[in-house]
C-alpha positions, 0 to 999 in steps of 0.5 A, spaced: 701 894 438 703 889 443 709 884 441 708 879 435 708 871 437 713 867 434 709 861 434 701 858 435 698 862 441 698 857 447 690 861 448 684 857 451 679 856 445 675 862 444 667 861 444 667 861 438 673 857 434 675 853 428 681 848 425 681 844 419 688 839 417 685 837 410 690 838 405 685 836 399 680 842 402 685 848 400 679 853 399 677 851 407 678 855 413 678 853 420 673 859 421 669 862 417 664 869 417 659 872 412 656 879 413 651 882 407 652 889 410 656 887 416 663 885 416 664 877 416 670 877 420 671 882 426 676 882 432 677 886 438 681 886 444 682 892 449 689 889 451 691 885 445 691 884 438 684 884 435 686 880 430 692 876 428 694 872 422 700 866 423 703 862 417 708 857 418 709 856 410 714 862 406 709 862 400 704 865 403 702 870 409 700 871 415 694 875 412 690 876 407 685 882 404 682 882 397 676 887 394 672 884 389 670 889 386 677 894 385 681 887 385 685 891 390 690 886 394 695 887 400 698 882 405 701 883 412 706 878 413 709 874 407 713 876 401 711 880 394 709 877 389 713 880 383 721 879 386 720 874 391 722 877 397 719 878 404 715 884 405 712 886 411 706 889 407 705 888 400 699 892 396 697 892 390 691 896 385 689 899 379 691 906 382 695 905 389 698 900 392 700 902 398 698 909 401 699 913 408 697 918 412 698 922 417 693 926 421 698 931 424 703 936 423 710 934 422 708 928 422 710 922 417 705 919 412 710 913 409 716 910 413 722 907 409 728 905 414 732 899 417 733 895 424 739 896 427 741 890 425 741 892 417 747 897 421 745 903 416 746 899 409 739 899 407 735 903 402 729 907 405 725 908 400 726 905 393 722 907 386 722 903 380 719 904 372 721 902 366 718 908 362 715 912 368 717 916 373 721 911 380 720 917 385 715 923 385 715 928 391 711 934 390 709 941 394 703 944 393 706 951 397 712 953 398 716 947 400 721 943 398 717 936 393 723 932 394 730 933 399 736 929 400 740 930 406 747 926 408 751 927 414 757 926 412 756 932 408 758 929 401 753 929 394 754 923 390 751 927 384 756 926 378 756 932 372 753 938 372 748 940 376 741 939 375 735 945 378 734 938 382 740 937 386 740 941 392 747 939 395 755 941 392 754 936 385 761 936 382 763 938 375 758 945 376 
C-alpha cells in the first residue's frame, strides 16, 4: 500500500471528476455512481491507491461502506461509534464485525499491536461483554486455542492455577 497523503491530493482532474461545497445539501457527493448488476464506484491503479477517502472532519471517516440487506457497516479512517475513540477500521453486523484471514501457512488472520511510538504500553488485542465470553480461541486439532507468552518470564495469574493458565500462576 503506498504511503497515505496527510491532506487534498495536488492531482490534475480526472476525466471524470466532481465537487460540492453546499452544506444544505448533506446527502450529496461530489461524485456519484449507480450499477444494477455492476459495482457504482470502482477504482484502480497499477502504482497507486485505487480508491482513497480523506475527511478533514473528527466525526466522520475517510471511508464508508454499508449493505442494505445485512445492515452490515465498516469504516476506514474515523473513529468507533460505541466509545468514541479513533479507529483505523471499524465494523459491525448481526454476526461479525471484523473478520481476517490469512491464506498461508504460518500466516496471521488479525493483528493487534502498537507503533513504536506507544513504546510497548498498548493492548494488542482486547475483548469485552457484559454476559458472554471477551476472547475465545480455539483449536480444531491438536494445538493450543489461546497462549500468552511474556518475555520477562512472569505470570500475572493471582490464585490457583486454572487448566487454562499455561505459565507459573502463583498460589498453585
Amino acid at each position: 500500500m503506498s504511503d497515505i497523503h496527510p491532506g487534498p491530493i495536488p492531482l490534475r482532474p480526472p476525466p471524470l471528476s466532481g465537487s460540492i461545497d453546499d452544506p444544505s445539501m448533506p446527502s450529496t457527493a461530489g461524485v456519484f455512481g449507480e450499477g444494477g448488476h455492476n459495482p457504482g464506484v470502482a477504482g484502480s491503479s497499477v502504482h497507486d491507491d485505487g480508491v482513497q477517502g480523506f475527511t478533514e472532519t473528527s466525526d466522520h471517516h475517510g471511508v464508508v461502506g454499508r449493505n442494505g440487506s445485512s445492515q452490515a457497516l465498516g469504516s476506514l479512517g474515523g473513529s468507533d461509534p460505541v466509545f468514541k475513540q479513533h479507529a483505523g477500521v471499524y465494523g459491525q453486523s448481526d454476526q461479525q464485525g471484523v473478520m481476517g484471514l490469512t491464506t498461508a501457512s504460518g500466516g496471521t488472520g488479525v493483528y493487534g499491536g502498537g507503533t513504536t511510538a506507544a513504546a510497548g504500553a498498548q493492548i494488542g488485542v482486547r475483548g469485552e461483554t457484559l454476559t458472554g465470553v471477551g476472547v475465545v480461541g480455539r483449536s480444531f486439532g491438536a494445538a493450543i486455542g489461546v497462549r500468552g507468552e511474556s518475555s520477562s518470564g512472569s505470570w500475572p495469574c493471582h490464585g490457583p492455577r486454572q487448566s487454562w493458565c499455561l505459565g507459573p500462576c502463583s498460589g498453585r
